[in-house]
N, C-alpha and C positions, 0 to 999 in steps of 0.2 A: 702188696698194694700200698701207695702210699697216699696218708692221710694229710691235707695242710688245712690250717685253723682255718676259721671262716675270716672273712673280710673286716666283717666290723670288731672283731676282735681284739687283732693288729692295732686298728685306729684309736680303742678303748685307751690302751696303755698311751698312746701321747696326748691323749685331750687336756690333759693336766698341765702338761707344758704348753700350750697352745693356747690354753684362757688363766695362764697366770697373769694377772695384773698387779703385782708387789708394786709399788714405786708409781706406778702413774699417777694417781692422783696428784702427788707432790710435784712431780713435773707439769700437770696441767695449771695448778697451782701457780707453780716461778713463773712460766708461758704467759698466764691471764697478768700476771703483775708487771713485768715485764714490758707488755703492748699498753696496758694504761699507765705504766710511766711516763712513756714516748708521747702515751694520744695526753696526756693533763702534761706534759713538756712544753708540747706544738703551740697548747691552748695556753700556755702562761706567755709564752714569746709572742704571739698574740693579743693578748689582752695588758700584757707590759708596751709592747709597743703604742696602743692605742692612747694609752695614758699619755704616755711620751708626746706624740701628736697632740692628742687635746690640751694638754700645759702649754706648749711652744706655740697652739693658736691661740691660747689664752692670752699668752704673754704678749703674743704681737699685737692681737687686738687691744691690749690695753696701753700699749707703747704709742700705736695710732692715736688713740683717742689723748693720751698727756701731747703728743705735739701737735694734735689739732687746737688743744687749749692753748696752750702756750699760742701757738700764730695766732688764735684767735684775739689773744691780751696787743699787739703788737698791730692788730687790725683796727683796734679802738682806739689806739695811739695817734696824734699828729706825727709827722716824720720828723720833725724834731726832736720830740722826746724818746724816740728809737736808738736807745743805744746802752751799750754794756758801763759799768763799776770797772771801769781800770786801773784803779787805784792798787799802788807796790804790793799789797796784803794781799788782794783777791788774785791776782795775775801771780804772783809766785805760791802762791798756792794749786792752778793750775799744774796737773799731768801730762805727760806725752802725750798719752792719749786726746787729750783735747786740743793740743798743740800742734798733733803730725796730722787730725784731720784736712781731709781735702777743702772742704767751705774754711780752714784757718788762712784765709791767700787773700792776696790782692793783685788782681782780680778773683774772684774764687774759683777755683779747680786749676788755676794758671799753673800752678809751682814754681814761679818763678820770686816771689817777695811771699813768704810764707812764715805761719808765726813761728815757726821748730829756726828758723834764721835769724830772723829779722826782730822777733819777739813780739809780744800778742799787741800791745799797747801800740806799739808800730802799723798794727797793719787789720786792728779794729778799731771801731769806733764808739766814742760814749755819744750820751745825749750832744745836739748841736744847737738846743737852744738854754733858756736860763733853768728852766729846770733842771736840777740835779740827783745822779743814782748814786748810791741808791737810797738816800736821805727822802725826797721829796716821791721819784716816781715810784717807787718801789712799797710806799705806803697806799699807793691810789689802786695796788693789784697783789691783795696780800697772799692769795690763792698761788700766781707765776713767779711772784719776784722779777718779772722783766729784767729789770739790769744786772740780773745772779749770771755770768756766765754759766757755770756747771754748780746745779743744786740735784740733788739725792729725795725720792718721792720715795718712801718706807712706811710700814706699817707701825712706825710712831714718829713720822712727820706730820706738819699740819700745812696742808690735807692730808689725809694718809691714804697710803694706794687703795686702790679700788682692788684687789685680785689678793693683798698680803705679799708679793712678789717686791722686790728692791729694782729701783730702776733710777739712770742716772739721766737729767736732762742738761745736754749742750746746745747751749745759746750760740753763735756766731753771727755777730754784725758787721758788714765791711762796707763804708762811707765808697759809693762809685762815683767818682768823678765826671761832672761834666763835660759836654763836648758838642762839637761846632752845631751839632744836629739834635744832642739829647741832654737834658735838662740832671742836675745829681739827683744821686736815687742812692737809695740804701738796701743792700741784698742780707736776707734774715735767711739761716740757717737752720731749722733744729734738728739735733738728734740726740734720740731718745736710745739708752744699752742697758742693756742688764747689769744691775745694780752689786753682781756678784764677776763674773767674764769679764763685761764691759763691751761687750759684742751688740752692733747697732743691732736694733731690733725696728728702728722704724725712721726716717728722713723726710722731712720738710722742708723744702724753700720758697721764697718768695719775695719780691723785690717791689719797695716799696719810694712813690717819685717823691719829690722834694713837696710838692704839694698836698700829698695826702693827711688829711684829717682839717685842712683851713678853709678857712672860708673862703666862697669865688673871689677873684680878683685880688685875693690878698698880693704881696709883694716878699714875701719871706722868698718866693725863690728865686 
């Protein structure tokens, strides 16, 4: 008669292979480090991004607010004394960048008489009354420089930036000619770029008649 082991006998001899755990811990180990590389990854590209965002609103809100000042100096101005320092030094010191803008035209956006052509002095305007830029107006708004074409706002110019960020303000004034129906007017430009790029960060206009800032019935225009 033939005798076979019992059952659990058999299964005795492999339980040893069967809860060997050599090595897992180290593998659960790399696994856990692994998934929070990726999850603290996700979370940097995320909170790098935000930054990103928050500077680029920073910067724009604070580009707003330099070309709202600036129009605001030009607001307080008679339209007479609206206009740029065109003198050989400030004008050849001018960039392409300030030159190929769209507001450097006459009329402006036209491209057809435009300052990258025709050259800036051509086709802007200085003050058109006895005051002079930037000797006389340019002292009555020491904050704008009104007649500065392109002046540089840094945190060690006077004023210095509000945010620490470098930003460059372009003036453009172009004398509109009268006609059978509308009285000359002077159209004010600004825009405000990044002091580094030079990429507009913010655009102003606004057109200003021959009459603004005199008294009624005056005759200037």
């Amino acid at each position: 008669m033939r005798v076979e082991a019992p059952a659990e006998a058999a299964d005795t001899t492999r339980m040893p292979r069967l809860r060997d755990e050599q090595g897992f811990l180290m593998m659960d180990m790399l696994i856990a480090s692994f998934m929070l590389t990726v999850a603290l990854s996700a979370m940097l590209v995320v909170f790098t991004s935000g930054l990103i965002s928050i500077r680029k609103a920073t910067e724009a809100g604070t580009a707003a607010a330099l070309a709202d000042a600036q129009m605001e100096t030009y607001r307080m101005m008679t339209s007479r004394d609206i206009g740029l320092d065109l003198s050989s030094g400030t004008v050849n010191a001018l960039d392409s960048t300030y030159k190929n803008d769209s507001a450097c035209a006459n009329p402006p956006g036209s491209g057809t008489q435009t300052c990258a052509s025709q050259g800036v002095a051509a086709i802007e305007t200085a003050p058109t009354g006895s005051d002079t830029c930037p000797t006389t107006i340019d002292g009555w708004y020491l904050d704008t420089d009104p007649c500065v074409p392109s002046r540089k706002v840094t945190p060690t110019t006077t004023p210095a930036s509000p945010d620490g960020h470098s930003y460059r303000v372009d003036t453009y004034i172009v004398q509109l000619a009268a006609t059978s129906n509308q009285r000359a007017r002077k159209e004010v430009t600004v825009v405000v770029r990044d002091g580094t790029t030079l990429t507009a960060l913010a655009r102003e206009s606004s057109i200003f008649d021959c009459s603004t800032g005199v008294a009624p019935g005056s005759t200037q225009c």
